[in-house]
C-alpha positions in Angstrom: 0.0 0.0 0.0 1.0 3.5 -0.8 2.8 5.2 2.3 0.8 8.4 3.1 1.9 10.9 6.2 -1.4 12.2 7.8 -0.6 15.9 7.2 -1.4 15.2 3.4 -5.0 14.8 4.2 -8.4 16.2 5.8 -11.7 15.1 5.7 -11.9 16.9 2.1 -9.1 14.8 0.4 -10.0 12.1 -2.3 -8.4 8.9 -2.6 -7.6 8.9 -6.1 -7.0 12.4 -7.2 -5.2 13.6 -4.2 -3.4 10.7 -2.3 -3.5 8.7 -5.7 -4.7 5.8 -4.8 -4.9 2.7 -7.5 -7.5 -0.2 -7.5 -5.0 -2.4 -5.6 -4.7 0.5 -2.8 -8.3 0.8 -2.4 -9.1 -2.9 -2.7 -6.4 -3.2 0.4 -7.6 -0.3 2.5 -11.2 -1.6 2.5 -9.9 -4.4 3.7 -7.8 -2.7 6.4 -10.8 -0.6 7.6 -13.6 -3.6 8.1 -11.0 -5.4 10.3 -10.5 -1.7 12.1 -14.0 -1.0 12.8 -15.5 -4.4 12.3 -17.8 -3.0 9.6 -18.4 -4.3 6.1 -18.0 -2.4 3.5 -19.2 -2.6 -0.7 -16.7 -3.5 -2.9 -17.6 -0.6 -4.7 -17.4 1.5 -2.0 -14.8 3.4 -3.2 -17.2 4.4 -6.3 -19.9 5.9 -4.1 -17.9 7.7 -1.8 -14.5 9.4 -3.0 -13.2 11.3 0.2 -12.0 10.6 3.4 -15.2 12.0 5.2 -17.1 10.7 3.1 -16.3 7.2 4.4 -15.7 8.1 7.5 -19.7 8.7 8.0 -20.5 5.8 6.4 -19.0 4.0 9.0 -20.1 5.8 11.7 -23.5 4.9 10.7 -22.5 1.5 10.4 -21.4 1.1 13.6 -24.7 3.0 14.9 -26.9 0.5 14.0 
């Protein structure tokens, strides 16, 4: 996976067009964040929503249920 320092993003910053992300990057951090939060997550997540905050409220709802 891509090596990212957390001051490069916010709850504004997109996967692909900022951190540049690739298929193989997303496929593994979906991965990495339903072991995290114990949440499962689309495969296509990464379609629907394309920033960091994006996700993150997904799986705050998730975890709210």
């Amino acid at each position: 996976m891509t090596k990212i320092d957390t001051d490069d993003f916010n709850l504004n910053t997109y996967f692909t067009e900022e951190l540049e992300l690739d298929k193989k990057d997303l496929a593994e951090l979906r991965l990495r964040i339903e072991e995290e939060f114990d949440v499962r997550l689309p495969k296509n997540i990464f379609k629907e929503f394309k920033t960091i905050g994006e996700i993150i409220g997904f799986i705050e709802a998730e975890q709210g249920r």
